[in-house]
N, C-alpha and C positions, 0 to 999 in steps of 0.2 A: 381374741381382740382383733378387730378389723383395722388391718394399715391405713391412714387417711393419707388422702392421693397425692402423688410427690407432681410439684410445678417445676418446670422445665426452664431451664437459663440460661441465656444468651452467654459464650465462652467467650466470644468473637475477641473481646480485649484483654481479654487473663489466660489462654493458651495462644502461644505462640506456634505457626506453622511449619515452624523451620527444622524440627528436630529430626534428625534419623538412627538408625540402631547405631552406627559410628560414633553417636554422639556421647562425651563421659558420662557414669553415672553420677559424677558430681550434678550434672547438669540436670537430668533428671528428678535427682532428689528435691531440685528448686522446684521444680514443677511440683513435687510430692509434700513439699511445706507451702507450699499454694495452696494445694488440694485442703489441706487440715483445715485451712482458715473459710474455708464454702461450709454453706448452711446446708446440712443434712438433710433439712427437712424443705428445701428447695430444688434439688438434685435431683433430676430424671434420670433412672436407670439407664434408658438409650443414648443418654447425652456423648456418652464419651465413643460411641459408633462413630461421630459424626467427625472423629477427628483423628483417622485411622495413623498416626505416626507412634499414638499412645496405645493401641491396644494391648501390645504385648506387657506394655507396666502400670497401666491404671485399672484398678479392680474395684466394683463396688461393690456393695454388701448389701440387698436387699433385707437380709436378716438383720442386722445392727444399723441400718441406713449410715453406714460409713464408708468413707472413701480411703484407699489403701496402696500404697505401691507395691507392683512388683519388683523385686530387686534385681529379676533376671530376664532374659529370653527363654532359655531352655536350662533345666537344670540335670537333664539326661547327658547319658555319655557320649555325647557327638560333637563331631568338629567342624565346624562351619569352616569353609570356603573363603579366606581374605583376598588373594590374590587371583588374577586370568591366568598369569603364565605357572606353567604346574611347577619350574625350577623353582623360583621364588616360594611359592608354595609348597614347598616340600620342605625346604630348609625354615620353613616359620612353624613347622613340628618336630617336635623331638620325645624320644621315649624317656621315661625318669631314670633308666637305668645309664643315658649317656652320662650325665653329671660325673658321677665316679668313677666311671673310667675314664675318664679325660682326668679330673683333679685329687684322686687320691696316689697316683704315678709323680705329677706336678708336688705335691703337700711332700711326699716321702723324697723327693731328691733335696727339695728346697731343707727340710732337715737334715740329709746327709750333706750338704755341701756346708750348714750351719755347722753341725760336729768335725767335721775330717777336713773340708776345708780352709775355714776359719779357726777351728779348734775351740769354739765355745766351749764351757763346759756343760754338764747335764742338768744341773743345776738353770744355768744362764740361761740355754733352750727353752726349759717348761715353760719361765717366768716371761721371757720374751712370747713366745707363744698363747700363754694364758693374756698376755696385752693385747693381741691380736683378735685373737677371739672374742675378749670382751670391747673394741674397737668394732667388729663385725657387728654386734647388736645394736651401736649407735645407728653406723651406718646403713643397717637393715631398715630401721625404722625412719632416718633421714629418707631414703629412698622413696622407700612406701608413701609416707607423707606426705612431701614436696616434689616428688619429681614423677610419681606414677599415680598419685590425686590433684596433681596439677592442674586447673583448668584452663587451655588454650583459649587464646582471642580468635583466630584466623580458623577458617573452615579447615585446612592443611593442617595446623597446628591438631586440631580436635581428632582428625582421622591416624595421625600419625598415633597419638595418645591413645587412643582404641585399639592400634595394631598391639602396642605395647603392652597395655593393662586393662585397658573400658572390654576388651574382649572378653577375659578372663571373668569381669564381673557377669558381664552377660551371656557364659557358658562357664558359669563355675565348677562345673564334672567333667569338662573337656578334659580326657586324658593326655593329648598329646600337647598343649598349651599352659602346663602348671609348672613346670620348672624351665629355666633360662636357656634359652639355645645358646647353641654355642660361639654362633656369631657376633653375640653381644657379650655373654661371661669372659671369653678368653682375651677380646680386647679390654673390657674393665676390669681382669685381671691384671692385665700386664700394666694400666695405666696406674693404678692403685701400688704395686710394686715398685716401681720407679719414682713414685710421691713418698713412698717407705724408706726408698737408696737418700733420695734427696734430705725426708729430713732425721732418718737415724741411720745412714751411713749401711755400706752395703752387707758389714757381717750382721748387724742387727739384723735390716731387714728381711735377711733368709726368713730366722726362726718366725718375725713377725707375721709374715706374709703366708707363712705355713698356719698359724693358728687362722688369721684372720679368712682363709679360705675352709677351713675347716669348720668357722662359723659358717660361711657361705653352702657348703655344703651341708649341714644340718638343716639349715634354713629350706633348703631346697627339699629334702627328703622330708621334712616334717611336714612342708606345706602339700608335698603329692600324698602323704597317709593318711593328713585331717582331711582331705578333701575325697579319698577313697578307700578308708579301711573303718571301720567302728574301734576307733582308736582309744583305751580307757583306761582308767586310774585316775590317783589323784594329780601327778604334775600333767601325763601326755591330755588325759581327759577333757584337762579345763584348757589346754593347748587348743586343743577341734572345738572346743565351747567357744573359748574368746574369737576366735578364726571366724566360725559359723556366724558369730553375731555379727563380727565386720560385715561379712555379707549380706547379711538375711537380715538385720536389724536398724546397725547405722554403720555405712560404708564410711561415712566421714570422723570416724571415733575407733579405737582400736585396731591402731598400725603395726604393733609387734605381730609377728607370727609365729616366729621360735621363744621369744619370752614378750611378755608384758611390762618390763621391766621401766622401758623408755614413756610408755603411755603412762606411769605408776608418774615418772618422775615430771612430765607438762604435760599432768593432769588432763589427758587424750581419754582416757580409757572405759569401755563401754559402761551406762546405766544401768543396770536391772531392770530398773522402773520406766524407760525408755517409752515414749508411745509410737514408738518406730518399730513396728515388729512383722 
């Protein structure tokens, strides 16, 4: 069957000039639910040449005459360059293996000073702990959410957002950029701790602040295996499945990382049937 020839269309007032790789891929995705509503059969292949800020995420399909986003820049193992000066740049990586040594040394005193110093019993521990933990998954998903799909007003506002998270989307295999430097963990550790002294008094919050990093730590370690191991079974498996579709499918749906639990309960959580893929 002979393709009948695609007419060419003026973008000039439906793509905007202004984007750069910095920019969220919340942002982007606008652009990618624009794209759905253009007429297939009006689309020149070479149209999207002409507007080089898009080529790394706008892909057409000669074969399906459809228009598709890419969800990424690079999905190899490389780490792009954010900063000039190489100090700053060297502290905006970190290897997966920092996490746990820094916060399993942290997680074990914060319970010994729960038992020996306060004299909790063992009992009291677990259950305060088990609060915390399950307290980490709200707050896992508040984060992801609201505060790392956030989308900035102010160009400042957008690049800072990209240092934080938009990178991540747009080198999702970056090895050294999947789990939390330390420069931010250890101060939202200690802030988070002291919101625990304040409102459950400081022998609670040992044990709590010991589970709820230990959420933190799972979260962290699960997110560098879905992203770099053929991670399988039935719970870890559908873990790297719901993760993958975040990225790859709809970044704006499916905010848990270590469970799905919070997307289950405001109704966030990825389609099957999605035509975002």
């Amino acid at each position: 069957m002979v393709m009948a020839p695609l007419r060419a269309v003026n973008h000039a007032n439906r793509w905007p000039m202004v984007f750069h790789d910095a920019d969220t891929t919340r942002a982007r995705n606008a652009l990618y639910r624009k794209a759905l509503f253009l007429d297939a059969e009006k689309v020149n292949y070479s149209w999207w040449r002409l507007i080089p800020p898009f080529r790394n995420f706008i892909v057409y399909s000669l074969h399906t005459r459809t228009v598709r986003m890419k969800m990424y820049v690079s999905n190899t193992k490389e780490t792009p360059q954010m900063f000039e000066n190489n100090v700053v740049e060297f502290f905006s990586r970190v290897h997966w293996a920092v996490p746990p040594l820094l916060f399993i040394p942290i997680i074990t005193a914060f319970l010994y000073v729960a038992s020996v110093h306060y004299h909790l019993t063992t009992g009291t521990v677990l259950l305060t702990a088990a609060g915390g933990l399950f307290f980490w998954t709200f707050t896992e998903y508040a984060l992801h959410r609201f505060v790392f799909h956030y989308e900035p007003k102010s160009v400042r506002g957008r690049r800072i957002h990209w240092m934080f998270h938009g990178v991540h989307h747009d080198y999702p295999s970056d090895p050294l950029r999947l789990v939390m430097v330390p420069s931010v963990s250890l101060p939202l550790a200690a802030l988070f701790y002291l919101l625990f002294v304040l409102l459950l008094g400081a022998a609670l919050a040992a044990p709590f602040t010991a589970g709820f990093l230990i959420g933190y730590l799972f979260y962290d370690m699960t997110h560098y295996a879905v992203h770099h191991f053929p991670v399988k079974g039935r719970i870890f498996g559908r873990i790297r499945e719901w993760h993958m579709r975040h990225h790859f499918q709809d970044p704006e749906r499916g905010f848990g990382v270590s469970s799905p639990l919070w997307d289950v309960v405001f109704r966030t959580g990825l389609r099957r049937n999605s035509k975002r893929t």
